[in-house]
N, CA, C and O of each residue as an XYZ file, in Angstrom:
696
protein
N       0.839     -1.184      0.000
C       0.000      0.000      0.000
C       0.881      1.243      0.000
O       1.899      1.169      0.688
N       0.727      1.994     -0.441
C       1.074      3.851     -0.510
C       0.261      4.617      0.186
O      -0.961      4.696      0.062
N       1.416      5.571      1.423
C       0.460      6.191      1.560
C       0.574      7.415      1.320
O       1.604      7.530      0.656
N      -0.003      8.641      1.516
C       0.411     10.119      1.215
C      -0.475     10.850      2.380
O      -1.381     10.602      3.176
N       0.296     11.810      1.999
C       0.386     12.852      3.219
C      -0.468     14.208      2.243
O      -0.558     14.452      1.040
N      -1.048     14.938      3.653
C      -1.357     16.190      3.578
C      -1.583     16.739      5.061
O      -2.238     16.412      6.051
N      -0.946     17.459      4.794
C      -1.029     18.649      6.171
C      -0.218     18.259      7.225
O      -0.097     18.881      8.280
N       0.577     16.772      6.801
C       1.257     15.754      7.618
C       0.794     14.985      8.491
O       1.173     14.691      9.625
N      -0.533     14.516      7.526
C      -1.038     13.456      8.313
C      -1.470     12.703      7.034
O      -1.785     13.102      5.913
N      -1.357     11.236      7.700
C      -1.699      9.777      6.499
C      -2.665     10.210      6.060
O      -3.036     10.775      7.089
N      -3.754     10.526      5.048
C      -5.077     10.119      4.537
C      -5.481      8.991      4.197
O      -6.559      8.541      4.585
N      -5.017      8.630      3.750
C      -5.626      7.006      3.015
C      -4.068      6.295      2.510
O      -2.959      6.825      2.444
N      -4.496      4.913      2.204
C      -3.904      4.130      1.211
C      -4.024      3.769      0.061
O      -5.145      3.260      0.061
N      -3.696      3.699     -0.761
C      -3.779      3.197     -1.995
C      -2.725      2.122     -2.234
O      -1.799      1.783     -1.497
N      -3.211      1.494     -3.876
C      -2.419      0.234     -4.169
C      -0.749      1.348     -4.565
O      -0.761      2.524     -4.928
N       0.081      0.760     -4.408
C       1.658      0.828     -4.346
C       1.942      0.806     -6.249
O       2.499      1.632     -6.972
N       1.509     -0.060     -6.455
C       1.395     -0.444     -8.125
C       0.237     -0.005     -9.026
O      -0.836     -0.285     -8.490
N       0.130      0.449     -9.935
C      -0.718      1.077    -10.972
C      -0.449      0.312    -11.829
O       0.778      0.229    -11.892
N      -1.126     -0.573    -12.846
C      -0.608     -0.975    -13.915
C      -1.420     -0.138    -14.878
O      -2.574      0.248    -14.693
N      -0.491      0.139    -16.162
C      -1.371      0.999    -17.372
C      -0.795      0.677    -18.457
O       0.393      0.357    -18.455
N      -1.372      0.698    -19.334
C      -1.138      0.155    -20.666
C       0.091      1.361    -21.211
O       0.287      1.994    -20.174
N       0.765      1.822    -22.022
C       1.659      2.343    -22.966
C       1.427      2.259    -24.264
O       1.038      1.238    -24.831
N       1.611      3.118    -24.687
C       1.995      3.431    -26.438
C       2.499      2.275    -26.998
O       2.082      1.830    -28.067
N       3.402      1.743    -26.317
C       4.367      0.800    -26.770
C       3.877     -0.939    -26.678
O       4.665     -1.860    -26.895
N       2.082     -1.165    -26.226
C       1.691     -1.698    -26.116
C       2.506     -2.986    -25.386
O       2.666     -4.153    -25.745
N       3.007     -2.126    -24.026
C       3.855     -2.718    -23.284
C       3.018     -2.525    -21.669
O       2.207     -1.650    -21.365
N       3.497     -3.570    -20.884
C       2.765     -3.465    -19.274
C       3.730     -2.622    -18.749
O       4.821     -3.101    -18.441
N       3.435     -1.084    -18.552
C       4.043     -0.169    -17.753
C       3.713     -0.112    -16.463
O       2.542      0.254    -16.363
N       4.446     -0.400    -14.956
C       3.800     -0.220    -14.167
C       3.680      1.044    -13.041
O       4.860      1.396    -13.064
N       3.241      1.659    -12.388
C       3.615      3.026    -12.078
C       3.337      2.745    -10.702
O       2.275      2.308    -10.258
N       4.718      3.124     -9.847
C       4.761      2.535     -8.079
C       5.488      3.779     -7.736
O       6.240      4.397     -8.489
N       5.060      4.193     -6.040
C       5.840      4.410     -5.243
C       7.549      4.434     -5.271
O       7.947      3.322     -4.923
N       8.059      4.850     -5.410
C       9.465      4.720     -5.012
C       9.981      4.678     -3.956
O       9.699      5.459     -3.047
N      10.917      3.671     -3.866
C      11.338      2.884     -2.789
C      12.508      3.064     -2.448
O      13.170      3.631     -3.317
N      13.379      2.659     -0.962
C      14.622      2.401     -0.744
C      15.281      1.530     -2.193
O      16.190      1.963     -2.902
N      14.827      0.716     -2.310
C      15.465     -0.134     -3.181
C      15.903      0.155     -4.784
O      16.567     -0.579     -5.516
N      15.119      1.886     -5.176
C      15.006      2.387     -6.050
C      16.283      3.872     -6.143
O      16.641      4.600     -7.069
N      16.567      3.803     -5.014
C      18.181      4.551     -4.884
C      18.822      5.187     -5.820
O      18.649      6.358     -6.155
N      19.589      4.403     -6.264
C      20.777      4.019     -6.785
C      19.814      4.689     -8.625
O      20.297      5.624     -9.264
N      18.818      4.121     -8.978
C      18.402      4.322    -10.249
C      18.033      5.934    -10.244
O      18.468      6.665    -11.134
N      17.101      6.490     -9.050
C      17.069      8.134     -8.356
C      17.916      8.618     -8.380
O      17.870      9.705     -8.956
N      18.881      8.306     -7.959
C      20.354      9.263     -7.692
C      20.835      9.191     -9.487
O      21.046     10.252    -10.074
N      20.938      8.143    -10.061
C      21.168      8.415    -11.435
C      20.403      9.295    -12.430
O      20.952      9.762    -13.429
N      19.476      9.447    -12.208
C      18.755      9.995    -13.185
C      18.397     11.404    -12.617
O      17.893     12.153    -13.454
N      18.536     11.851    -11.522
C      18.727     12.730    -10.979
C      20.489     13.595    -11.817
O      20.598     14.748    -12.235
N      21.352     12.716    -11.793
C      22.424     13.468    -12.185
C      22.661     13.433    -13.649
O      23.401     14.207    -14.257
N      21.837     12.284    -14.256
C      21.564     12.337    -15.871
C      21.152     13.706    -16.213
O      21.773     14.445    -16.978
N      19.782     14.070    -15.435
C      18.575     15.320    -15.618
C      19.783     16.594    -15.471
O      20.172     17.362    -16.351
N      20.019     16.545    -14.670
C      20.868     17.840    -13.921
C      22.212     18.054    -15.033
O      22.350     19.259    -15.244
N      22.854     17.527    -15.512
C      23.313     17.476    -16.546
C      22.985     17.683    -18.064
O      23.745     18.314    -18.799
N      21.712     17.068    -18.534
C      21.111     17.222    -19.792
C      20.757     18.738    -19.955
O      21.159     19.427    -20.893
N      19.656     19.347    -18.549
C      18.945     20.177    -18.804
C      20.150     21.418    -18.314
O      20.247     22.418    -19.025
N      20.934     21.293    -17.219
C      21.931     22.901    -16.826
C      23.297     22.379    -16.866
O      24.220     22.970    -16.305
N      23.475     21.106    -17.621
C      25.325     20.822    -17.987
C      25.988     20.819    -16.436
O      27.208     20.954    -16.344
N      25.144     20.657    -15.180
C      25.397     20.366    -13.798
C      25.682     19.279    -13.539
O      24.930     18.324    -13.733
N      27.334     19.171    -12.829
C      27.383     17.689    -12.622
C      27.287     17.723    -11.114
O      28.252     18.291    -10.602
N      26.411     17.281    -10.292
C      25.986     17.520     -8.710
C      26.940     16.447     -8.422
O      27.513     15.655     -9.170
N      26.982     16.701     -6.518
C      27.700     16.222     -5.555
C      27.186     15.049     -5.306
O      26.125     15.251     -4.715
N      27.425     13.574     -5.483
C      27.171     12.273     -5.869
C      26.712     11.771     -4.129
O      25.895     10.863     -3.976
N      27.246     12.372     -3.104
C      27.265     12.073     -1.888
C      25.845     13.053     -1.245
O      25.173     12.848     -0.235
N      25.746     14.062     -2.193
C      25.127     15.075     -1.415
C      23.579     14.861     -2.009
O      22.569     14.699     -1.324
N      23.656     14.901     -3.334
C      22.527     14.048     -4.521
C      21.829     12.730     -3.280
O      20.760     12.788     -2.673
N      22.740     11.788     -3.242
C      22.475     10.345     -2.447
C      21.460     10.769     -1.235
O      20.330     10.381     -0.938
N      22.344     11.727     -0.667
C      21.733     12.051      0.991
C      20.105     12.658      0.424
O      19.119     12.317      1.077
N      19.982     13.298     -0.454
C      18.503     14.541     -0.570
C      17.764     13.149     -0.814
O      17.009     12.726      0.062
N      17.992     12.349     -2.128
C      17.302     11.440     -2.230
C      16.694     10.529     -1.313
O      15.466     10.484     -1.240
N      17.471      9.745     -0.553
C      17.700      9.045      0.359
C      16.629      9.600      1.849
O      16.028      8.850      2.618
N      16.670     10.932      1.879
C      15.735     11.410      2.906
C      14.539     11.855      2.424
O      13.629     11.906      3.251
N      14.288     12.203      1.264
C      12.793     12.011      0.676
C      12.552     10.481      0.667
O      11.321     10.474      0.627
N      12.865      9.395      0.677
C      12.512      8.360      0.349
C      11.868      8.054      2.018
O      10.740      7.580      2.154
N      12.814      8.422      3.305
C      12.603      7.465      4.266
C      11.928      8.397      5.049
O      11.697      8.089      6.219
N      11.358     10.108      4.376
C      11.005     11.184      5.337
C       9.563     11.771      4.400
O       9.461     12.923      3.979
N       8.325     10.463      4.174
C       6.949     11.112      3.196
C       6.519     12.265      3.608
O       5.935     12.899      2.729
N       6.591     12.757      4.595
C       6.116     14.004      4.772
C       6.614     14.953      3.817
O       5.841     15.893      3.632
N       7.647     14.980      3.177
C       8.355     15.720      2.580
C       7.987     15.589      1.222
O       8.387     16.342      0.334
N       7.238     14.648      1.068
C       7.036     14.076     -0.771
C       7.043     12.727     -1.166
O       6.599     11.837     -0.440
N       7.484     12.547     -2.190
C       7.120     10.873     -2.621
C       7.595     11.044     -4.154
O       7.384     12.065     -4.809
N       8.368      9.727     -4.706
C       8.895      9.330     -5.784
C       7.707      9.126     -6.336
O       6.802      9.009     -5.510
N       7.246      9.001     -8.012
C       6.955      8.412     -8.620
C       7.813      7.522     -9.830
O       8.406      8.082    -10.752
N       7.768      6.286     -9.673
C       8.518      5.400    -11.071
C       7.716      4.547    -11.758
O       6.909      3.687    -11.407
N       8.240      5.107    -13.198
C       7.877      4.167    -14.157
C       8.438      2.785    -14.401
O       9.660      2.702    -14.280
N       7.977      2.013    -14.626
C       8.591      0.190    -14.621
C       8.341     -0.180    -16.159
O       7.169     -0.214    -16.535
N       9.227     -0.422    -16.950
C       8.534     -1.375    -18.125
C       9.400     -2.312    -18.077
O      10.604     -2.131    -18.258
N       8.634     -3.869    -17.722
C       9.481     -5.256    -17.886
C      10.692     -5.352    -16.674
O      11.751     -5.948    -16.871
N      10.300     -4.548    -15.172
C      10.707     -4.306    -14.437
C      11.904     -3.556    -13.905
O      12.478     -3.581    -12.816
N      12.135     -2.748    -15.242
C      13.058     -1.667    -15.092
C      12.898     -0.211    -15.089
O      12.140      0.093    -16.010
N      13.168      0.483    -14.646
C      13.062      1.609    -14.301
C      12.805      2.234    -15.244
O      13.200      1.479    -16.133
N      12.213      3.550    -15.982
C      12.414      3.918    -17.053
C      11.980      5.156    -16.947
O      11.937      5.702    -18.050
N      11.571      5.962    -15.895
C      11.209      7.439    -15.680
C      10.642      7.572    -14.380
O       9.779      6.801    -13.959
N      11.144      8.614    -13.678
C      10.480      9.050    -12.295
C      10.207     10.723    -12.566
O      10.595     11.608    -13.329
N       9.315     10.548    -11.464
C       8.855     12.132    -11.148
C       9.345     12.093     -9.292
O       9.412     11.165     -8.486
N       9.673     13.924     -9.157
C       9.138     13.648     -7.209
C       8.505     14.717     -7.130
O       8.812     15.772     -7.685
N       7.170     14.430     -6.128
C       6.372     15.798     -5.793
C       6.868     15.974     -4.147
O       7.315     15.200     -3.300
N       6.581     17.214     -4.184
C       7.029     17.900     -2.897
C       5.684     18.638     -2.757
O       4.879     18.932     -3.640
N       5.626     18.939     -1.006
C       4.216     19.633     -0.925
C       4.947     21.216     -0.042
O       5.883     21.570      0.676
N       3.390     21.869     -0.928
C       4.116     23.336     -0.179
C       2.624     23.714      0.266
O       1.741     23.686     -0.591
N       2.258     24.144      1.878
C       0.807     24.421      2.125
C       0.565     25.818      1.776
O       1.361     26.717      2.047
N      -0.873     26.034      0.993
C      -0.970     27.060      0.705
C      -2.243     27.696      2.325
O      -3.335     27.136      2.424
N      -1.941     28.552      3.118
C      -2.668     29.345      3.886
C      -4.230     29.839      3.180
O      -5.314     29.771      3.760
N      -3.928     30.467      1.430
C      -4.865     31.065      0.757
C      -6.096     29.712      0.526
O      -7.302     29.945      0.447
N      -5.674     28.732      0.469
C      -6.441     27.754     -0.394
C      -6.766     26.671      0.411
O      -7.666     25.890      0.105
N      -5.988     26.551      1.586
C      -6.029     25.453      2.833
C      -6.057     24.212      2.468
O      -6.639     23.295      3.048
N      -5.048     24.128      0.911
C      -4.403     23.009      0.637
C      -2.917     23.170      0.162
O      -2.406     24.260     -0.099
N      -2.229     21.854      0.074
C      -1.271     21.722     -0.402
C      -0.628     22.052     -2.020
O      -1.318     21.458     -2.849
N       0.184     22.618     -2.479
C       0.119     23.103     -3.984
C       1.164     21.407     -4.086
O       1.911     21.112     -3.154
N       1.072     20.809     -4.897
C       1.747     19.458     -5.568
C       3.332     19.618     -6.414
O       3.425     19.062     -7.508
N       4.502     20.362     -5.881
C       5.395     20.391     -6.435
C       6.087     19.541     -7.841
O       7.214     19.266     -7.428
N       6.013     19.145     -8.876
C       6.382     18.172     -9.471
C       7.733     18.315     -9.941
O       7.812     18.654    -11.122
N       8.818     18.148     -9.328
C      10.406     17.921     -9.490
C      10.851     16.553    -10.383
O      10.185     15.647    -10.883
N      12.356     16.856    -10.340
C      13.497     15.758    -10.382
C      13.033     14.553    -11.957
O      13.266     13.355    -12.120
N      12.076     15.927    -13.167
C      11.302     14.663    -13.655
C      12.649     14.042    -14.656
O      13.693     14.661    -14.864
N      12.370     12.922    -15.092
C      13.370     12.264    -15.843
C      12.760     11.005    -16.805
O      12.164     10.092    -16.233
N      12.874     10.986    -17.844
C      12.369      9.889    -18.171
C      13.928      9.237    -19.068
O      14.754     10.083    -19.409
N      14.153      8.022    -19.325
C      15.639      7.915    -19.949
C      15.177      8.271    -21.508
O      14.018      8.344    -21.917
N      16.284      8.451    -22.193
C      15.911      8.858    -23.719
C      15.063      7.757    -24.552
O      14.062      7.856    -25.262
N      15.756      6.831    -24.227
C      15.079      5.403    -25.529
C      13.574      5.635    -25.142
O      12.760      5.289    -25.998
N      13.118      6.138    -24.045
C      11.849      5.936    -23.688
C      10.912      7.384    -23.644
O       9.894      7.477    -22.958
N      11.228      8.033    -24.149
C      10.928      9.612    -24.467
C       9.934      9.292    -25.600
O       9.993      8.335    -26.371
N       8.954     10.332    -25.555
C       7.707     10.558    -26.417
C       6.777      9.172    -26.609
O       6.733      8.466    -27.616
N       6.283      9.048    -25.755
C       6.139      7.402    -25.603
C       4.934      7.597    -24.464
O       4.343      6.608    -24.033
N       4.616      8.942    -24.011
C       3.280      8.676    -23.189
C       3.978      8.844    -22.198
O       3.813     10.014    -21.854
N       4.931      8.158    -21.281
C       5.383      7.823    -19.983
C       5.328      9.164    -19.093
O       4.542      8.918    -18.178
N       5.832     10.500    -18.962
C       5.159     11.644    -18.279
C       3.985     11.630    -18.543
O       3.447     11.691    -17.438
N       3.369     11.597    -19.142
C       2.027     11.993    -19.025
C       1.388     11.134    -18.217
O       0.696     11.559    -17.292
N       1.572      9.499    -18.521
C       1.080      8.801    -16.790
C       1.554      9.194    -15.787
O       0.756      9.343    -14.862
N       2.454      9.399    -15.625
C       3.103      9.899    -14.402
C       2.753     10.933    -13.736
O       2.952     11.114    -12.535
N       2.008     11.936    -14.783
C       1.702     13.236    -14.101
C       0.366     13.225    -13.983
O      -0.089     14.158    -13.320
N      -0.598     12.259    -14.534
C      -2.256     11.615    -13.910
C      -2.441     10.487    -13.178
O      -3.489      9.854    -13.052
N      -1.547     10.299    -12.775
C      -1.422      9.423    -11.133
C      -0.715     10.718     -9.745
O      -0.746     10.682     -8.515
N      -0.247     11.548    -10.560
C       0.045     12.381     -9.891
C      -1.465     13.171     -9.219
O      -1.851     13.249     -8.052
N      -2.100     13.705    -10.550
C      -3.570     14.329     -9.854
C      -4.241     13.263     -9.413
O      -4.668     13.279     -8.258
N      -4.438     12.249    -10.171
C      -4.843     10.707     -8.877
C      -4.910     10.808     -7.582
O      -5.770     10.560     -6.737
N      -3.707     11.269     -7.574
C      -3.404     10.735     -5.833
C      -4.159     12.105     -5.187
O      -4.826     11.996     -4.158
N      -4.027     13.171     -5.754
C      -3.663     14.455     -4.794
C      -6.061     14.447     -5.032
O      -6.705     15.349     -4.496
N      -6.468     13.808     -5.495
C      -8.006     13.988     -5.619
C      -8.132     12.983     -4.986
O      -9.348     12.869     -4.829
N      -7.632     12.156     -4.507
C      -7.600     11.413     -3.588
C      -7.811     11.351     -2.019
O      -8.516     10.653     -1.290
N      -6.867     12.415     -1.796
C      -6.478     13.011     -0.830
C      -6.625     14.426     -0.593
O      -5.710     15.114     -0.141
N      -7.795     14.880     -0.900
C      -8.215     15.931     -0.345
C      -8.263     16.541     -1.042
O      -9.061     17.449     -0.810
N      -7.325     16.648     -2.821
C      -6.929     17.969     -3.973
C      -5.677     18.291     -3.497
O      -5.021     17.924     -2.522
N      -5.465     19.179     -4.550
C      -4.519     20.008     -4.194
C      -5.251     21.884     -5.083
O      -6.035     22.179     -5.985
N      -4.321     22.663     -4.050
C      -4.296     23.662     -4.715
C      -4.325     23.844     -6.084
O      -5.281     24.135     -6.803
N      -2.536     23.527     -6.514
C      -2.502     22.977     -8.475
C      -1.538     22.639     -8.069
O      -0.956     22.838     -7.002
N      -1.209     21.809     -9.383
C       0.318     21.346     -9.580
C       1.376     22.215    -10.490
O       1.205     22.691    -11.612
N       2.312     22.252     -9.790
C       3.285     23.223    -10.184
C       4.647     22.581    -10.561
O       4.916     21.414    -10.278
N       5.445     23.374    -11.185
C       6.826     22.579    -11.817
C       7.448     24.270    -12.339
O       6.805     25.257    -12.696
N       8.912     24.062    -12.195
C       9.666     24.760    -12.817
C      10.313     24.397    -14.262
O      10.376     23.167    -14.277
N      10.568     24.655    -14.877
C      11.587     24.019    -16.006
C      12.166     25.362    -16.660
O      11.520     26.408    -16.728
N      13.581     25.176    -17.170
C      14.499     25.531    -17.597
C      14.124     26.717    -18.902
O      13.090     26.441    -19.509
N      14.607     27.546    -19.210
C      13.541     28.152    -20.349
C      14.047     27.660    -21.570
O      13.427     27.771    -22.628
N      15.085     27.154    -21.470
C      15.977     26.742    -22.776
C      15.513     25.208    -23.396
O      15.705     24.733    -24.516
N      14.644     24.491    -21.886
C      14.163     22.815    -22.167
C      12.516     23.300    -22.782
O      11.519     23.167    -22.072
N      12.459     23.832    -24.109
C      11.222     23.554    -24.651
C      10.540     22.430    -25.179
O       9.309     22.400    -25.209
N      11.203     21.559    -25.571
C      10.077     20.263    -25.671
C       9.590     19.536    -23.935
O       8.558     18.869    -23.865
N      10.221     19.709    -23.008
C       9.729     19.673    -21.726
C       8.226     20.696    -21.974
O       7.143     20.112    -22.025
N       8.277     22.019    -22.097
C       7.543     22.935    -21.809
C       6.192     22.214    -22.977
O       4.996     22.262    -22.687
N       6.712     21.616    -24.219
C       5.462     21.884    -24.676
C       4.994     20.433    -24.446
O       3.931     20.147    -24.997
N       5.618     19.445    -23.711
C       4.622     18.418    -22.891
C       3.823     19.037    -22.347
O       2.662     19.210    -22.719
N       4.601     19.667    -20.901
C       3.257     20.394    -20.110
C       2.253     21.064    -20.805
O       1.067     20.868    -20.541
N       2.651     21.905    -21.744
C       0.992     22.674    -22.386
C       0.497     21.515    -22.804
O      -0.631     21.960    -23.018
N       0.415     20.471    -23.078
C      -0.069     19.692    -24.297
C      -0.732     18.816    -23.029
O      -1.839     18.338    -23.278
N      -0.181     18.554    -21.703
C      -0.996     17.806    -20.552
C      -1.448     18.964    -20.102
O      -0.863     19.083    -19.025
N      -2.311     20.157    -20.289
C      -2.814     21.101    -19.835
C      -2.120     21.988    -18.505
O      -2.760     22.508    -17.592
N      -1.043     21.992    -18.635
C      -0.147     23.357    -17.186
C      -0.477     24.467    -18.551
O      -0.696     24.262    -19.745
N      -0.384     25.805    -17.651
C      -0.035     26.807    -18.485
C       0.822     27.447    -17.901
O       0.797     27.308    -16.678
N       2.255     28.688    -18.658
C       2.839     29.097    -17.927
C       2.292     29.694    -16.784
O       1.211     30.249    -16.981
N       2.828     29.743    -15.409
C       2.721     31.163    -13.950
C       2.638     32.351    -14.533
O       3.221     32.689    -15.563
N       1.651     33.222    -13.644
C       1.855     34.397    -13.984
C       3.140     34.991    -12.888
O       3.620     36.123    -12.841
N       3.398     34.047    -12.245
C       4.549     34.238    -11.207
C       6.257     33.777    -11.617
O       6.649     32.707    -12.083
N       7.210     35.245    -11.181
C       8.072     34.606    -11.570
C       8.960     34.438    -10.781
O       8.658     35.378    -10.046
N      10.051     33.896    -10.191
C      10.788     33.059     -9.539
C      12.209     33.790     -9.077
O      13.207     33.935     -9.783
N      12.022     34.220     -7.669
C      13.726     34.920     -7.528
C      14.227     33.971     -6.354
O      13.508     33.356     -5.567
N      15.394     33.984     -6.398
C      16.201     33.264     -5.442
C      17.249     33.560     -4.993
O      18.189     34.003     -5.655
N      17.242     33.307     -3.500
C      19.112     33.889     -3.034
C      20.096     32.543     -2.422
O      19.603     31.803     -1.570
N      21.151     32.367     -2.802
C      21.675     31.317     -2.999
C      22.970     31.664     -1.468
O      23.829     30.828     -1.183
């Protein structure tokens, strides 16, 4: 069972495994991410971070963020794609409470899918198990994501799974 959080408390369970059909008229299965899913997170985490800002992150420091979203749900939850029991794309949502809306807004990070398996449907399940869960559990505010301005075929997934750009824009102090 899976469970998820809001407001930092369990709501419900759900099944751990999703099975859904693919483009590729292949058994994709869509689970929870696990301890045991590590090692494939931390990779594709430094694949992503590389493809999209030519960033090669701290392999120890990468391990640790991962590693404590996995064993700390309050904080969020993996999503992975499985075809033929291999890994082949994750998402992670993070929750941020909104005061205005007296729900959680659905962060959607760290997305990655590997190349051979690109344009193939696989985000787009990933990101309607995503509203799955969060209508599940109470809604969410919306789901939100950053991306790169330079990663436009990223951007025109999202328009094409209905995000539209923020009218909000993003400062940060480092």
């Amino acid at each position: 069972m899976l469970e998820y959080l809001q407001n930092g408390v369990f709501l419900r369970k759900i099944k751990s495994t999703m099975s859904v059909e693919s483009n590729m008229q292949t058994n994709m299965q869509l689970r929870k991410g696990q301890q045991s899913d590590l090692t494939a997170l931390v990779q594709f985490n430094q694949a992503m971070a590389m493809e999209t800002e030519n960033l090669s992150l701290d392999e120890d420091l990468l391990t640790k963020g991962v590693n404590t979203l996995l064993s700390e749900p309050e904080k969020g939850f993996y999503l992975v794609a499985e075809i033929d029991g291999e890994i082949v794309g994750s998402l992670m949502v993070t929750f941020e409470w909104s005061d205005w809306r007296a729900l959680n807004y659905f962060w959607i990070q760290s997305v990655y899918i590997r190349p051979e398996n690109r344009r193939q449907g696989i985000y787009g399940k990933l990101y309607q198990q995503v509203k799955t869960i969060a209508a599940e559990n109470g809604g969410a505010a919306s789901f939100r994501l950053y991306v790169e301005q330079e990663n436009t075929k990223a951007q025109q997934t999202y328009k094409a799974l209905g995000m539209e750009q923020s009218y909000y824009l993003m400062y940060e102090e480092k």
